[in-house]
N, C-alpha and C positions, 0 to 999 in steps of 0.2 A: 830888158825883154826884147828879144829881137823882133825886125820888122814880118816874118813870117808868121810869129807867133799871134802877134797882133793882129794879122787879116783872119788868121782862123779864130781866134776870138770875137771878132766885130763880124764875122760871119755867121759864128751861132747865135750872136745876139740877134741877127736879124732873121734869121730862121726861129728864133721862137717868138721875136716880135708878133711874125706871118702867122706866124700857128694859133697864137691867144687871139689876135683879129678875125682869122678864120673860125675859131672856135664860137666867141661871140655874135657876128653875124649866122652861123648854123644855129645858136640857140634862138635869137631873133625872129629867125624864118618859121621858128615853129609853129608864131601866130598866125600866121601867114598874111595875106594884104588884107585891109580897112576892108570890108565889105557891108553894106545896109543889113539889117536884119533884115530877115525872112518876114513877109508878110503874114498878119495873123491869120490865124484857121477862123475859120467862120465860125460865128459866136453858136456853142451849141444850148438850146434850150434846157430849159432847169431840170426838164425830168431825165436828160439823157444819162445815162450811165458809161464810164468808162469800161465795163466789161458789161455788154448788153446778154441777154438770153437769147438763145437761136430759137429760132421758129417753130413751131409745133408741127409734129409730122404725126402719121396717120390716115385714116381711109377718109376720105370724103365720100358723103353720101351722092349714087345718083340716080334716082330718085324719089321724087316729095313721100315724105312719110306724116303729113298733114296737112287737111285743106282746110283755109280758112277763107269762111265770107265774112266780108266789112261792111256793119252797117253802116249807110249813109244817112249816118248824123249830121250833118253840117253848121257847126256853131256858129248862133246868130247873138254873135258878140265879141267884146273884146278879149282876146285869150294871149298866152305865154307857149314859149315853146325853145328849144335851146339851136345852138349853128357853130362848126367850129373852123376856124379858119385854116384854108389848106395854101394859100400864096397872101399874097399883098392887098386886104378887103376884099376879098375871093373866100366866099363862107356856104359852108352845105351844112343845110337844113330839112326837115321832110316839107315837103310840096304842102300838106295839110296844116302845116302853122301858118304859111303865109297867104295860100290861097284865094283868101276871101279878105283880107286884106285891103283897105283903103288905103292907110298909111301904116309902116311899120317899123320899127325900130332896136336897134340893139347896143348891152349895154357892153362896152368894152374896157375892164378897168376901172369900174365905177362908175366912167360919164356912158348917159346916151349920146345917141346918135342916127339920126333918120337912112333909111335902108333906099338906097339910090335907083337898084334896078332890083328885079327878080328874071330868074328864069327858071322856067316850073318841066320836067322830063313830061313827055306824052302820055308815058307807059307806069312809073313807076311813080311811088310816092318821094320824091325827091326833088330837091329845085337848088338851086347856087343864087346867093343873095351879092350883091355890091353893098361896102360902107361908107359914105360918105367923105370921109374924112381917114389919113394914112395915120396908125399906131404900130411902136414898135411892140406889138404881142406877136409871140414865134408864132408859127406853123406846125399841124400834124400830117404829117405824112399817110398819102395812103398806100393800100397794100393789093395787088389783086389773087395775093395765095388765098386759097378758101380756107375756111374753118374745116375743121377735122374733127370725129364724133370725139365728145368727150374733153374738148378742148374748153380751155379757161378762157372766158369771157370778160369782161371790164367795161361799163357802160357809165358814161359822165352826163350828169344835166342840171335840171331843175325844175322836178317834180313836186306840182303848186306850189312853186316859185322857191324851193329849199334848194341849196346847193347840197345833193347827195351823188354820191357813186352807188354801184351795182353790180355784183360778184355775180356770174352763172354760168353753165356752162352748157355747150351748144349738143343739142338731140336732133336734128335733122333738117332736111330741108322742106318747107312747106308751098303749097300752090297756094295763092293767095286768087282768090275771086274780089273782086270789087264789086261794092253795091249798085255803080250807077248801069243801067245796061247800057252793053255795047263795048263796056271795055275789055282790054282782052287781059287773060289770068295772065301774072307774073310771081317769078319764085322768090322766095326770101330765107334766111336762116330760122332756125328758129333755138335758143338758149331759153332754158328752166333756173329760175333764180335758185341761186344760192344764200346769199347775204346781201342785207342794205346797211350803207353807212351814211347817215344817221340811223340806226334802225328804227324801222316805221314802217306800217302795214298800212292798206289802202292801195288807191289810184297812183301809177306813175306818171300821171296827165300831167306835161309839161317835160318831160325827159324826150320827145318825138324830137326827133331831128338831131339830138345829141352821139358823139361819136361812141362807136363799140370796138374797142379795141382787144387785141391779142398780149400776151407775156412780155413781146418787144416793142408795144408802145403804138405798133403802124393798126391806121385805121382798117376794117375788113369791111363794117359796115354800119348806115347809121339807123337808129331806132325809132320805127313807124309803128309798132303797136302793143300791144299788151292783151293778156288775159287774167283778169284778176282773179277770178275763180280757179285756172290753175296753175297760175302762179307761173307765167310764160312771156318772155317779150320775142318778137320781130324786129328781126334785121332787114332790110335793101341791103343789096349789095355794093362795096364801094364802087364796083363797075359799072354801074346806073349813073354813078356820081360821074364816074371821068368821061361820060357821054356829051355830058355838057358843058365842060373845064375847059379852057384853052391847051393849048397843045403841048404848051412849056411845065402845065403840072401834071408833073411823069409819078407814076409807083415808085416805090420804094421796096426793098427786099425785108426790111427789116427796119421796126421805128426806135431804135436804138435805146431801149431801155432795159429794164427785168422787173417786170408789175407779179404779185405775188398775191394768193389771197390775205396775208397776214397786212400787208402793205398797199391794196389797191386804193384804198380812203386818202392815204398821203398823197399819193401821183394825183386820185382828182383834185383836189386841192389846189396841188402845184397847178394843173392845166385850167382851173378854173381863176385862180389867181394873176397866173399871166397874164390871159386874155384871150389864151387860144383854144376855150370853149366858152361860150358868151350865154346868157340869157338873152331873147328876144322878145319883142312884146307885138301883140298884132289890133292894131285900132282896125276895130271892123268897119266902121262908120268915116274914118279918118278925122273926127273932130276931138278924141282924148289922145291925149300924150301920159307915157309912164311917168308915173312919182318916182323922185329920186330918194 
């Protein structure tokens, strides 16, 4: 074999040497460098749905297509009422579960827990409670879109002390007179029940202060009253609520779910289960603590 031969031989051996190298490092690079994984997303709560419902549209009423006067009964004793958490032991309740309160407590998860601060709105029946103590139970978002006539409702609590939800849907808006004089009228929704889950007739005494929610989950507004005779609850608006909230608890566009009438009984459950709708207990005298 001559010496030319040779060099063009040991020269394509070395041109395909290059070429299999080249080849294996391009397949290599496909991984491309070690990088940390991405942090996780924030843990979403149980009821959230991966494909949530959009918002309900329609006319808002404006307005009151009912006036109601409250009478001033003021319970002289110890009573229940429900609160659902919107940030970190930052809980909205109506103003009238805690009000006359000496000492008052809620239960979250199972355990009580003594209610650290109140602070009660001027105007509307609403107040935001502190819990003493930090639990991981989520939060529900609120919402400041109005209800729309005809829109599906969803009320979570514990009505004489049962954990039940509340199917209805919203008929207008109402002027609300308060009994005591001197106060001044403020507006509230007003929803005609549909369905109770457990079903049960009677008083919803003890659902006050529990959230009222929309199809995607975000709070509109929380429930300060009832008509038993025709079969009606009252809403506050959650904008009474964010009067009082620190400034970091912002609306939400949408509370990220899809609640159904076939389905609303499940979601309370869930929300009641977590923790991020509580029962409350209100010692009027501050000397009884809840039974566990």
């Amino acid at each position: 074999m001559s010496d030319t031969l040779k060099r063009f031989l040991l020269w394509i051996a070395i041109v395909a040497a290059l070429y299999a190298i080249a080849k294996i490092v391009e397949v290599e690079d496909l991984d491309g460098p070690r990088r940390p994984l991405p942090p996780p997303s924030a843990q979403r709560p149980p009821w959230s749905n991966p494909t949530p419902a959009p918002p309900p549209t329609g006319r808002t009423p404006e307005r009151p297509a009912f006036d109601i006067r409250v009478q001033d009964a003021t319970v002289q004793g110890d009573s229940i009422g429900t609160a659902f958490q919107v940030a970190p032991r930052t809980w909205i309740t109506a103003r009238h579960v805690v009000d006359t309160c000496k000492r008052s407590f809620i239960r979250v998860q199972g355990k009580w827990q003594e209610i650290q601060s109140v602070r009660m709105h001027d105007v509307a029946d609403v107040a935001v409670i502190t819990s003493s103590q930090p639990d991981n139970a989520p939060q529900i978002g609120l919402t400041d879109r109005l209800p729309v006539m005809d829109q599906e409702g969803f009320h979570y609590g514990f009505p004489r002390g049962i954990p039940s939800s509340l199917y209805t849907r919203f008929v207008g808006m109402a002027r609300i007179r308060p009994g005591r004089l001197g106060t001044p009228i403020v507006s509230g929704w007003v929803w005609a029940e549909q369905a109770r889950s457990p079903s049960s007739t009677g008083s919803l005494g003890g659902m006050s202060g529990g959230p009222q929610v929309d199809r995607t989950g975000a709070v509109q507004g929380i429930t300060v009253l009832e008509s038993e005779r025709t079969g009606r609850v009252t809403t506050a608006p959650s904008q009474r609520a964010k009067e009082l909230l620190p400034a970091q608890v912002s609306f939400v566009a949408a509370g990220g779910t899809t609640i159904t009438p076939s389905d609303y009984a499940q979601h309370g459950a869930q929300v009641r289960d977590s923790g991020a709708v509580a029962l409350v207990f209100c010692s009027f005298k501050g000397n009884t603590r809840p039974r566990s």
